[in-house]
N, C-alpha and C positions, 0 to 999 in steps of 0.2 A: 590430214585425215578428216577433220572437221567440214571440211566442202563436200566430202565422198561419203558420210554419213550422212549430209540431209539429200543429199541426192538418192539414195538406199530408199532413204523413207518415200520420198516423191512415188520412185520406182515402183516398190512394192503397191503403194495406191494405186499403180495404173494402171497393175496388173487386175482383171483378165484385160478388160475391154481395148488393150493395147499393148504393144510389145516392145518394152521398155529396152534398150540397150546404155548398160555405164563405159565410160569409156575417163579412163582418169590418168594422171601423171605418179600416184600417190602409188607405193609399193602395198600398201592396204587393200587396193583391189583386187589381189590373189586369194583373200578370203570370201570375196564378195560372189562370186558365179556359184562354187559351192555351197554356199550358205541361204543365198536367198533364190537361187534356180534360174537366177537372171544371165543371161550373159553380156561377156564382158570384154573390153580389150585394153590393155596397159599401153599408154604410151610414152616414150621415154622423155622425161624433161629435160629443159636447155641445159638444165645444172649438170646432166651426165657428160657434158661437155662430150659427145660422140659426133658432133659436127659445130660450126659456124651457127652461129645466132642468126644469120641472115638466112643460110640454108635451111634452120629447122625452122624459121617460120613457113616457108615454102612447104617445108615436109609435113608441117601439121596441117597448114590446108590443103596439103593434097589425103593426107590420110583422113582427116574428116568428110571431103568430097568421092574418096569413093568409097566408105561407108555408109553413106547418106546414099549411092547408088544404089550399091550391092543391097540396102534392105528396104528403099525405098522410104526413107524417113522423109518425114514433112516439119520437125522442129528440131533444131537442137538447142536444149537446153543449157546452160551455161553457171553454175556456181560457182562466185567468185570474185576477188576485187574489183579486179578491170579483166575484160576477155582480151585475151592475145591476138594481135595480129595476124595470125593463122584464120582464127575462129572470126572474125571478120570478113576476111579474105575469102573463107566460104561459104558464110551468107551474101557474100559480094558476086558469088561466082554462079548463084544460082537464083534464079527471080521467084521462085516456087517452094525456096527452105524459108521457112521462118526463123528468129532467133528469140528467145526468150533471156535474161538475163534476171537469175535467181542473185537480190543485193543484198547482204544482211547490213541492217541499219548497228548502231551502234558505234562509229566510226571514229579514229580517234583525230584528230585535227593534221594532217599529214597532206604532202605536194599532192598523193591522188585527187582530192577533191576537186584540184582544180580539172579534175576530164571529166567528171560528172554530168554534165550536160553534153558532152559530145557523146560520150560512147551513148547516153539515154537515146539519141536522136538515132544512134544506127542500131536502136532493136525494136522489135514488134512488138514488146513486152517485158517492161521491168518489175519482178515481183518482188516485193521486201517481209520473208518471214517474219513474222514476231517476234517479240523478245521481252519474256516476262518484266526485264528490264525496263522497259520503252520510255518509261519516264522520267529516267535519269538519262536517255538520251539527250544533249545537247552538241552532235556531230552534226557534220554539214549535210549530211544525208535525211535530219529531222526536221526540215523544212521544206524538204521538197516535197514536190506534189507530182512526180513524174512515177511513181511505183502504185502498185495495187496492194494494200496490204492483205495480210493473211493470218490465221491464229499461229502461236509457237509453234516449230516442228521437230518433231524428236523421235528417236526409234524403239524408245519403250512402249511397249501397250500391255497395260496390266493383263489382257486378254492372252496375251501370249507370253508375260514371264512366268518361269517354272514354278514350282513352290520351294521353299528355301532349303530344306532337306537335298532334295535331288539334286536344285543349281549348286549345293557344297560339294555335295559327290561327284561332279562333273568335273570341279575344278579342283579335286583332291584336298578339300578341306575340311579337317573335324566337325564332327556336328557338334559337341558338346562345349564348345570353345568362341569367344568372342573373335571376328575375322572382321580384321580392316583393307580395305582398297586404299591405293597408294597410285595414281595413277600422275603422277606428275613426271617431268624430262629433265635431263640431265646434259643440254647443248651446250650451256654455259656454265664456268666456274660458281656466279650466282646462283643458279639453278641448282647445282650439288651441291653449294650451299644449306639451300634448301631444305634439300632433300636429306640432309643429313641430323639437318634438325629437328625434321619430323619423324626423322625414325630411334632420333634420341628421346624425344617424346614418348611415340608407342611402346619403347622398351618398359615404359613404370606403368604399362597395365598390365591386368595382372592372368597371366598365360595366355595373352595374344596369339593369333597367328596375321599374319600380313602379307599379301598378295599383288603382285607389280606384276605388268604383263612383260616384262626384260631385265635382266637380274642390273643393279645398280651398279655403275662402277665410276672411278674420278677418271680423269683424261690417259692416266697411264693404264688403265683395265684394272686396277686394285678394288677392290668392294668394297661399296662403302656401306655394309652393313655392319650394327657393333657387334659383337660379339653377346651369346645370349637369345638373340632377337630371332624366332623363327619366321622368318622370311622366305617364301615360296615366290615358284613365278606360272604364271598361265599364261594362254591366248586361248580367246574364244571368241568368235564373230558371230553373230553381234551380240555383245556383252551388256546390253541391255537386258535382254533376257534374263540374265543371271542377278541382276542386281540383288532379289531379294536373298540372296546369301549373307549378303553382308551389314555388321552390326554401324557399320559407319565409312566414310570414303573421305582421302583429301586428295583436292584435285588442282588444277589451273584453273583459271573461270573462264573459260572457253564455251562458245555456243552451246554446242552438244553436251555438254559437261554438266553445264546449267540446268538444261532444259531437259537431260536426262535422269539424273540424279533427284532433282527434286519433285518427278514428276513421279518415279520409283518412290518418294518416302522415303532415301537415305541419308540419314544424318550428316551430313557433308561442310566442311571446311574447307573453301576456297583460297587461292593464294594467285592474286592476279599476274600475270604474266605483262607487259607493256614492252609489245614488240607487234608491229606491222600497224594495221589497221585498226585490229578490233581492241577496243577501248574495256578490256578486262577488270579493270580499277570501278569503272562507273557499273558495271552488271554484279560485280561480287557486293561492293556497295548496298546497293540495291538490295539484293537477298539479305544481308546482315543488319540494315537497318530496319527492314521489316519484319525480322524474322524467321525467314527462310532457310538459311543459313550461318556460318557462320565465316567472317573475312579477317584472314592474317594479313599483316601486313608484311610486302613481301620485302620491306627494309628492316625490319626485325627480326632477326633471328632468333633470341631468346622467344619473344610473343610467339613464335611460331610452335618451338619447341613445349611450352608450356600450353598454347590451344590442342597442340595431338594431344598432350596428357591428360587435358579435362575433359576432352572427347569420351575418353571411359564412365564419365560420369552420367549414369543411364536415364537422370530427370533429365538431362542434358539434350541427350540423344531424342529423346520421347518430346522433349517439345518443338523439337525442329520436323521430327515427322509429322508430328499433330497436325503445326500451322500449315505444312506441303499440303495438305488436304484439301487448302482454302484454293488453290490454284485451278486455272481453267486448264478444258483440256484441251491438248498439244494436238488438235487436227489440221494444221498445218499443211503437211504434205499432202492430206487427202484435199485440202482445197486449194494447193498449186499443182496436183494433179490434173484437176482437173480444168483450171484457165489452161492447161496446157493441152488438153484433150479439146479445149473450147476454140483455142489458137490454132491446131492443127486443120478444123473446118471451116477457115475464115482466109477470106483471102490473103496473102503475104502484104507485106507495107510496100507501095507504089515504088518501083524501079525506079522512078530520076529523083524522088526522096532518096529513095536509098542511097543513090550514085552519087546526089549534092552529100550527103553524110559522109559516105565514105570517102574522097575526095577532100572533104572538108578536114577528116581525120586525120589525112596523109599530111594536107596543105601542116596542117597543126604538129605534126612529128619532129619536117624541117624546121617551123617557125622557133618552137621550143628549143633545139637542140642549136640554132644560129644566135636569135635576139632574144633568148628566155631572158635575160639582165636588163635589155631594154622595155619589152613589154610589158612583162610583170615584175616593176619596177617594187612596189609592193612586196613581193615574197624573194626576188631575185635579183641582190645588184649586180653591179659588174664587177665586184670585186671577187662573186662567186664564181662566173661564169671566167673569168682569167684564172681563178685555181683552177676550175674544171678541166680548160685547155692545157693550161700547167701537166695539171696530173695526167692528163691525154699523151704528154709528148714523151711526160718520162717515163710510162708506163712501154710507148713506146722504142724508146732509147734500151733502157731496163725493164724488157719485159717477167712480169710477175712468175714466179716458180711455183707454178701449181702441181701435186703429185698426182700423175698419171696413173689408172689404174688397171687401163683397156691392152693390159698384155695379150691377150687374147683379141686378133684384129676377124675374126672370123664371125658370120652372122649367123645367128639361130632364130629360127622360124617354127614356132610352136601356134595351135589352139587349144591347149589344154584347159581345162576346168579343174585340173588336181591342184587344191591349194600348195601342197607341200613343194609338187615339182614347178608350180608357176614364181612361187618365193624365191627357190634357190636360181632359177630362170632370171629372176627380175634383180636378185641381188647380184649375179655371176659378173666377172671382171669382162665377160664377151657381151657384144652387141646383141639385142634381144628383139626381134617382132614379135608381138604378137596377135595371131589372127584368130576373126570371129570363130569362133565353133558353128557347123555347120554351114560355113559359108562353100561359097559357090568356087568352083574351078577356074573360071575365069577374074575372080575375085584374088585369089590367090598368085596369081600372074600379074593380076595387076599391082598386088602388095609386091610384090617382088621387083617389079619395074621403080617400082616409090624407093624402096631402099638404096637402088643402084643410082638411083639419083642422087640421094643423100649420102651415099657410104662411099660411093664408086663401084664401078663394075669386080675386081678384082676381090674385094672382099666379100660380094655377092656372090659371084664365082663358086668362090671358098664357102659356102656357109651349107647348113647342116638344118636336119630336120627332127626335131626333138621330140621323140616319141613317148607318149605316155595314156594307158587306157584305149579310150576310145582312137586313139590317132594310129593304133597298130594296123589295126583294116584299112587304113586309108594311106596307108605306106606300104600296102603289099600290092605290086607288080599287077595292072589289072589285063584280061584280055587283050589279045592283039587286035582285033576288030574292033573294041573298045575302044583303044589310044587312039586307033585311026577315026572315030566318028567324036573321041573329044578334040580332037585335032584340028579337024575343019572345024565342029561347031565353036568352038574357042578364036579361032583363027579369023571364022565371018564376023560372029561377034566385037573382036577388039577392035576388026578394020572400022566398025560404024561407032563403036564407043570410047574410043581409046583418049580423044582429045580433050572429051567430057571429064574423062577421069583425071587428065593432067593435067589443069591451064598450064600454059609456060608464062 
């Protein structure tokens, strides 16, 4: 969710003068067309395990090339570790797309760094948000000199959050009563750990209410709330807005989290996560040694339990907003908006650049995945890459029992903009497209051909068209004179566009 929030902020920047489209993997972007009038389209990641890893890279660069047709974009922007070999594949595909790559610095010492300078070479543009943080950066990414930097980016703007009265009424919360945010996850037994000690904590203030945006529960569905503790649950996008409801938050120390929270003045307790990339120990750090906040440590449980509980203590709270005051502001997105609107009227990066890059990329896939132990002797011996094989054979000997969820082999094709019906859409056991809103007729044939590529014909065949709001008019039976002049004009159009939209 964290990549598809600073992406929001860009967007909303670059609204008017340009007509931003998010297009994300995260099930988060069903609040995002409704909420900020942008539209949007979800696309399914590898993890939904709905085809071959080899297939979906295919499938996302073709679904990114003919979006880039159907609206005529000239960059696409990219938030994120490393871009996928789709998203490659179609800045590769077209001499005239540019690529931007949105890096957040901060990184924590992990096998990616070593593509750090290839994927640099195959964009037109690496920008590196801020991060209040930045000086406790010492990841591989804080030496380099291959990004443009920019201020912090965040989706709060004092300009546009509610006042604290209404954002409690929104979110069904007392006015007279102190309200805490509890925004942390529960993927890992650690994690609910966690989270259970921080809500042993909030139980010894005194008539709390406490606010999770999905109700708590341990790996068997039990809640792990104590008993006592009023515990509600909300969603609201974007919940920036609302921050000033609440008398305090404990979070993960995640980008947005940071950059949100103390940019709002909410008294905040961070609990670093150390998982992926982003180096969460070093930015919570950061905030607690100066300050800003306040950092549990996330191997103590007790510590943790005991910081929710002094959290109540309001000189507490009052000097961690004070000091938030000191901080610059988070125009960020308004100026990778606009390199992005500056990228779009500059001519793209020279084609046999690009061709050596990409090429080089590819050369680099094989090389890693044959002589990773010999090359980079350094981080990779041979004793790794013979487990690696190892575990390759008996994986396939004994292939792993993953539980299957796609009883439902039928595809549905929607563009709805209704949060509600695009959730239960994106969460549904059935295969899900979904297409631009307002897009074109022939856009819609052409999404259609993309699937039967990726799915097979027989479940394309089979699939259904999900109606909601606005999509009713566009499902009702139009003229017969009609069908027959979208017929041919569809018909001339694919024969001159249709190869454009596919590479094979």
């Amino acid at each position: 969710m964290g990549h598809l929030v600073r992406a929001c902020a860009v967007a909303k920047a670059l609204l008017p003068e340009a007509e931003p489209i998010i297009v994300s993997m995260a099930p988060g972007i069903a609040d995002v067309g409704a909420a900020l009038g942008i539209r949007t389209e979800y696309i399914p990641g590898r993890d939904r395990e709905w085809m071959p890893r080899r297939v979906w890279d295919h499938y996302l660069r073709d679904r990114l090339i003919a979006l880039a047709e159907e609206t005529g974009a000239k960059v696409i922007s990219f938030d994120g570790v490393v871009p996928y070999p789709g998203v490659l594949a179609a800045k590769f595909h077209s001499a005239d797309l540019r690529l931007a790559w949105v890096r957040r610095g901060l990184w924590r010492d992990t096998p990616q760094k070593l593509t750090l300078s290839l994927y640099a070479s195959l964009m037109d543009k690496v920008i590196e948000p801020g991060d209040y943080a930045a000086a406790y950066d010492k990841g591989p990414t804080s030496g380099r000199d291959d990004a443009e930097k920019v201020a912090p980016v965040s989706l709060y703007s004092a300009d546009e959050a509610l006042p604290r009265d209404e954002a409690r009424q929104i979110l069904g919360l007392d006015l007279d009563r102190p309200a805490v945010l509890v925004t942390l996850g529960t993927a890992t037994l650690e994690e609910i750990d966690r989270l259970k000690a921080v809500l042993r904590g909030l139980k010894r203030w005194t008539n709390v209410q406490v606010l999770m945006t999905k109700n708590p529960v341990d790996r068997t569905g039990k809640s792990i709330v104590p008993p006592g503790l009023d515990l509600r649950t909300a969603r609201y996008f974007p919940l920036a807005k609302l921050l000033p409801a609440f008398d305090g938050a404990i979070s993960a120390a995640g980008y947005n989290s940071i950059h949100e929270f103390m940019c709002a003045g909410t008294p905040t307790i961070f609990i670093p996560v150390m998982r992926g990339t982003d180096d969460q120990l070093a930015r919570a750090k950061w905030c607690h040694d100066f300050g800003f906040a306040i950092m549990a440590d996330p191997e103590n449980l007790l510590g943790i339990e005991r910081w929710a509980e002094r959290l109540s203590d309001v000189n507490i709270r009052n000097s961690l907003s004070t000091k938030c005051l000191e901080l610059s502001d988070p125009s960020g997105g308004k100026e990778i908006a606009q390199k992005l609107l500056d990228l779009s009227r500059s001519p793209a990066k020279n084609g046999v650049v690009v061709a050596y890059s990409y090429w080089r990329f590819k050369l680099s896939q094989i090389r890693r995945s044959a002589f990773r132990g010999i090359l980079k002797r350094r981080y990779y011996t041979i004793a790794r890459v013979v487990l690696r094989n190892a575990a390759l054979i008996y994986r396939k000997i004994v292939p792993r029992k993953i539980e299957k969820i796609k009883a439902d082999k039928s595809v549905t094709f929607s563009q709805t903009l209704d949060s509600k019906v695009l959730k239960e859409a994106i969460s549904s056991a059935g295969r899900f497209e979904h297409i631009l809103s307002n897009s074109s007729l022939m856009y819609k044939l052409v999404r259609k051909k993309i699937a039967t590529k990726a799915y097979g014909q027989i479940l394309v065949d089979a699939s259904t068209w999900l109606v909601a709001q606005k999509e009713i008019a566009q499902v009702e039976p139009p003229a017969t004179q009609e069908i027959q002049l979208q017929k041919e004009e569809v018909t001339q159009v694919i024969a001159e566009k249709q190869r454009d939209y596919l590479p094979q």
